[in-house]
C-alpha positions as CSV (number, residue, x, y, z in Angstrom):
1,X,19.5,65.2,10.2
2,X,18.0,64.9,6.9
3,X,17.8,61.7,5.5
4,X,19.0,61.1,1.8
5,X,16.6,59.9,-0.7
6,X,16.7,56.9,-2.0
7,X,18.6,56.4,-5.5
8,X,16.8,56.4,-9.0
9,X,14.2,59.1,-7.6
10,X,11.5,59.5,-9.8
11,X,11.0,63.3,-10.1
12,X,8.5,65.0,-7.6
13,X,8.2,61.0,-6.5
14,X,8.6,59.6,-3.5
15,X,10.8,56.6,-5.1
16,X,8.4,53.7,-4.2
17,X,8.3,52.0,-7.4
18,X,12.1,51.5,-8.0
19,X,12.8,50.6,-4.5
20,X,10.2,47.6,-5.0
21,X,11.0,47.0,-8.5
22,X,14.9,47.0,-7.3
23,X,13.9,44.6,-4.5
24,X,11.7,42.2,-6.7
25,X,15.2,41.9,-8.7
26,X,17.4,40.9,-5.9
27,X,14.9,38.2,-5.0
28,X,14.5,36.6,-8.2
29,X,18.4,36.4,-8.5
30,X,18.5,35.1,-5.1
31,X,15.9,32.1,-5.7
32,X,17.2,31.4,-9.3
33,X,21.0,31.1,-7.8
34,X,20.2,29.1,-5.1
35,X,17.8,26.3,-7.2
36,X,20.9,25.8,-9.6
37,X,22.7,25.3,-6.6
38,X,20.2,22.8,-5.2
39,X,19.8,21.2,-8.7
40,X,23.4,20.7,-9.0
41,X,24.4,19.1,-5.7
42,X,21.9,17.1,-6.1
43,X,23.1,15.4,-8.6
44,X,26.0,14.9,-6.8
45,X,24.1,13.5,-3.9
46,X,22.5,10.7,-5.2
47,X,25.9,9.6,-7.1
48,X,27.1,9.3,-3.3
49,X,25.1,9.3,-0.8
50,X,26.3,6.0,0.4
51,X,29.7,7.9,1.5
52,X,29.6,7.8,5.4
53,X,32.6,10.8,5.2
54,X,29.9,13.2,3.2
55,X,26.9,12.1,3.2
56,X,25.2,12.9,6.5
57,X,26.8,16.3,6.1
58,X,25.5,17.3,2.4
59,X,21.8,16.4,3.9
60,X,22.5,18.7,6.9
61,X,24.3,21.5,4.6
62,X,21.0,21.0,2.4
63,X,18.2,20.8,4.6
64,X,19.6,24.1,5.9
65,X,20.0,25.3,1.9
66,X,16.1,24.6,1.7
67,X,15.2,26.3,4.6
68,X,16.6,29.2,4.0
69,X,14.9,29.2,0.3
70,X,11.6,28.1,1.7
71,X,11.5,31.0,4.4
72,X,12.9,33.9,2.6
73,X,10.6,36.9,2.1
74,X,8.7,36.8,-1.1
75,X,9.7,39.7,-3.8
76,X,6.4,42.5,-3.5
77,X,4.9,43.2,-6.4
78,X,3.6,47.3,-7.2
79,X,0.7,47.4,-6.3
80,X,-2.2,48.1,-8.2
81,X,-3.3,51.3,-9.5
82,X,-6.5,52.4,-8.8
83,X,-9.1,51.9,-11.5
84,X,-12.3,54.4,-10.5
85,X,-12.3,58.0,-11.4
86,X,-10.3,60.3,-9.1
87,X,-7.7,62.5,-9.3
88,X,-5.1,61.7,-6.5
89,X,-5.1,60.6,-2.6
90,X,-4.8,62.2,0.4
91,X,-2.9,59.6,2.9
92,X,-3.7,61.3,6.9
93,X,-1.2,61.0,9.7
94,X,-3.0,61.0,12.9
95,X,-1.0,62.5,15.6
96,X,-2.2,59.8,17.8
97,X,-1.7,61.1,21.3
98,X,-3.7,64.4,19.9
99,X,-6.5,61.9,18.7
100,X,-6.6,60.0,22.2
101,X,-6.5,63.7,24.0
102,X,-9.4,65.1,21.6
103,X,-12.2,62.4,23.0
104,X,-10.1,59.6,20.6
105,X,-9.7,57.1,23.9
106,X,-13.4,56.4,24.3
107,X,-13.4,55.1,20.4
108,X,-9.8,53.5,20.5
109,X,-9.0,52.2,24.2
110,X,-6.5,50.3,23.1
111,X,-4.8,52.4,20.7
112,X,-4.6,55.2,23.3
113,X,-3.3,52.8,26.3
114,X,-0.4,54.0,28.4
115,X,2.3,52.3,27.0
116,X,1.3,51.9,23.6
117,X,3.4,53.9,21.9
118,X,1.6,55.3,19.1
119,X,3.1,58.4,17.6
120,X,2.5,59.4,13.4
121,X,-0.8,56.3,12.5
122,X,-2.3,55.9,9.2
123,X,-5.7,56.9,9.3
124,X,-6.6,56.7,6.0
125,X,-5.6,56.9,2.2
126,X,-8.2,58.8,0.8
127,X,-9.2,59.1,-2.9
128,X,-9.3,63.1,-3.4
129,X,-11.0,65.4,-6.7
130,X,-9.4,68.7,-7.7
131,X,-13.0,69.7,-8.1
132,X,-16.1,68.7,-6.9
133,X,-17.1,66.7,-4.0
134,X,-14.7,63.5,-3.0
135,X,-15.7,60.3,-3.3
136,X,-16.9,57.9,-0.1
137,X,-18.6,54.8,0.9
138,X,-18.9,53.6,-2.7
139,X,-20.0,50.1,-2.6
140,X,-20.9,47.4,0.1
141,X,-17.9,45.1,-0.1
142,X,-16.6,44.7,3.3
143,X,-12.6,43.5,4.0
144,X,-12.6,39.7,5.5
145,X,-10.5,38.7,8.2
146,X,-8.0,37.3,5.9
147,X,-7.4,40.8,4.9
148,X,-7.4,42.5,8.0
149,X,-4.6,39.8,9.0
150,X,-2.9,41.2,5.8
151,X,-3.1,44.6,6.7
152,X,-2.1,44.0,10.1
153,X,0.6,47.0,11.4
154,X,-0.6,49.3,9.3
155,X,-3.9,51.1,11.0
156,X,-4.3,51.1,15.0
157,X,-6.9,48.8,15.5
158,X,-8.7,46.4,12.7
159,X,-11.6,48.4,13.4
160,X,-10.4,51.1,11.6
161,X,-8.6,49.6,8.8
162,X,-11.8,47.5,8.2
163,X,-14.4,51.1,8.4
164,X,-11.4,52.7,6.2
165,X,-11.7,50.3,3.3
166,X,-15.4,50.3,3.2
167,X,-15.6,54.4,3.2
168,X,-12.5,55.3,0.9
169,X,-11.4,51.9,-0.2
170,X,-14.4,50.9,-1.9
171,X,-13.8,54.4,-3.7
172,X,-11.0,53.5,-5.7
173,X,-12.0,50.1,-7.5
174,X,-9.2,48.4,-5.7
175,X,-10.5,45.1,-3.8
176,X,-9.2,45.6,0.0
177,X,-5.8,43.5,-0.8
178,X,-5.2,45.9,-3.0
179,X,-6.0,48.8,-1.2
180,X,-4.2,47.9,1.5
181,X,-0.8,47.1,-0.4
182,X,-1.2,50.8,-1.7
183,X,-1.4,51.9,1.5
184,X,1.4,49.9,2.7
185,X,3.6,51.4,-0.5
186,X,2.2,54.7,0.7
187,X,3.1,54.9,4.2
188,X,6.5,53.1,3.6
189,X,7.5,55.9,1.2
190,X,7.3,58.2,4.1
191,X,9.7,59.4,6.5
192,X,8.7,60.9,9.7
193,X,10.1,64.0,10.9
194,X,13.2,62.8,13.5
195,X,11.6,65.6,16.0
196,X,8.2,64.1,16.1
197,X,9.6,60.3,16.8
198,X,9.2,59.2,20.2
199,X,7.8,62.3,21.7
200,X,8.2,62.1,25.2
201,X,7.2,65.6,27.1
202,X,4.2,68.1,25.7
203,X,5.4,70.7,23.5
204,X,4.9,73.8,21.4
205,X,5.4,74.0,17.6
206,X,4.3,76.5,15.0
207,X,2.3,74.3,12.5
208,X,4.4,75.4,9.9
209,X,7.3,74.2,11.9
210,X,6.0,71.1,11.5
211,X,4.6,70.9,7.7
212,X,8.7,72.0,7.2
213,X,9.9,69.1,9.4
214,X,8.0,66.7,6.6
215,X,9.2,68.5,3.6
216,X,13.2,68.4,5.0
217,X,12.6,64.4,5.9
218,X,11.0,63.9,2.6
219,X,13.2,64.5,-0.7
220,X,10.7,66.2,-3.5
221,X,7.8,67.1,-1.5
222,X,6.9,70.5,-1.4
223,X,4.7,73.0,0.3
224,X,1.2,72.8,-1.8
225,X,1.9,68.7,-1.3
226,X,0.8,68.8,2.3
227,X,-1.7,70.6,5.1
228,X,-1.3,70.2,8.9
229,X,-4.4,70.0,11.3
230,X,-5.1,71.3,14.4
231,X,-7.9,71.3,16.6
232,X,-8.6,72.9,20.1
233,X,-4.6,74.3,20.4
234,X,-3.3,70.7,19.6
235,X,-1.7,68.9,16.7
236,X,-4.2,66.5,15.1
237,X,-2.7,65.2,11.9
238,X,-0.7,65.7,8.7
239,X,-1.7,65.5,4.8
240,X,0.5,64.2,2.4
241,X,-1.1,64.4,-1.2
242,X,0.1,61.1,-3.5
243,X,-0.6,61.0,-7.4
244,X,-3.2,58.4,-7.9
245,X,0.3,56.1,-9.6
246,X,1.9,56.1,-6.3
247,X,4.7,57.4,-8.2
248,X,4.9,60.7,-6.6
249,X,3.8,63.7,-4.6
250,X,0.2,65.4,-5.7
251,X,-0.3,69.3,-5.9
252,X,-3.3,69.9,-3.6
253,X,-3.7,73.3,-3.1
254,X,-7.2,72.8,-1.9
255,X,-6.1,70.4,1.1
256,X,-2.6,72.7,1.5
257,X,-4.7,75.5,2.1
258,X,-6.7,74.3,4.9
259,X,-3.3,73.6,7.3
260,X,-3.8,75.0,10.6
261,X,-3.2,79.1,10.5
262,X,-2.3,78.9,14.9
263,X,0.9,80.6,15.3
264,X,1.4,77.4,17.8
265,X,0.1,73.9,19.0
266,X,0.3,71.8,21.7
267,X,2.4,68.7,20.5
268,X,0.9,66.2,23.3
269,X,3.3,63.1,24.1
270,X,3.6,59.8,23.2
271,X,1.5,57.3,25.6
């Protein structure tokens, strides 16, 4: 079933700004309600806390209040446009159980382990030129393991996310926080395809079969927007060009061209 976009789409966009910014709002109303609530009871409080009908049970009620407030997930920010000269990203969908088939399992062990479930991965966010070669491995700051601990869930392994930043992260002017909020925005702004979740038996699809699943599970994208890649008969990954705002779907023509031209590829399962 085709899933229903998100409201306040932002043409061609893939409506990740005014989900956050819509989020962010909720939050603040959230925190600013419940400190006036706090603020006022405890007024309250100190004119009776010597009431042994009340008392113990405004501390309880409040301690409860406050933990509630202190816990609650902070409102996220947009993140941070990218500041060096490109002209929009590429973000890559490994089809994981292709990369582990394809000689992946030696590199990644862990990530192609029976039982680890892998199916669509973030490989990269890649800064991308229309013409001209594209940018990579563009200065020597590496991500710290605070960062890696941030980006945690969104690459395979730490390896990767860490060899991803210093090749195409260091490319965009973004330090890796950054980065790796964007990709974060990024990959949550994308739906996968309901027929390629939780793959469980080999199959055949046409590549465009699949490059069609992506634009039906995605409202606005379109066919120059995105290129699937094949390798050796099997599905290795999928495209998805992002303006360098975030705000929406890129036209790549040069990356759309290059999808696989097999009438059909293996679709291997999930491990």
């Amino acid at each position: 079933m085709k899933k229903a976009p998100i409201p306040k789409t932002i043409p061609n966009g893939i409506s990740i700004r005014s989900h956050t910014i819509s989020l962010a709002s909720d939050w603040l109303t959230h925190y600013q309600c419940t400190l006036n609530l706090l603020r006022f009871n405890a007024k309250s409080y100190f004119s009776t806390r010597y009431s042994a009908r009340f008392g113990l049970t405004w501390v309880m009620h409040k301690s409860f209040l406050l933990l509630a407030l202190l816990t609650a997930p902070a409102a996220r920010a947009d993140p941070r446009m990218a500041t060096a000269p490109f002209d929009y990203y590429v973000m890559t969908l490994s089809w994981s159980p292709g990369f582990c088939d394809l000689g992946g399992a030696e590199k990644s062990p862990r990530q192609c382990a029976m039982g680890a479930g892998y199916g669509f991965v973030v490989h990269g966010l890649w800064p991308n030129n229309r013409f001209g070669a594209n940018p990579e491995d563009c200065g020597a700051r590496e991500a710290s393991p605070d960062d890696l601990a941030a980006a945690q869930g969104l690459y395979p392994t730490d390896g990767l996310a860490a060899y991803e930043y210093r090749k195409h992260g260091t490319c965009t002017g973004l330090d890796p926080a950054d980065y790796f909020a964007a990709v974060r925005a990024v990959r949550d702004g994308l739906h996968i395809p309901p027929a390629l979740v939780g793959v469980r038996a080999w199959r055949h699809m046409a590549p465009e079969d699949v490059r069609q699943a992506f634009i039906d599970a995605n409202a606005n994208m379109r066919g120059d927007n995105i290129a699937v890649t094949c390798a050796e008969g099997q599905l290795v990954d999928a495209r998805v060009c992002i303006s360098k705002n975030l705000r929406a779907f890129a036209t790549c023509p040069q990356v759309a061209k290059n999808s696989c031209r097999r009438d059909s590829v293996l679709v291997a399962p999930v491990r």
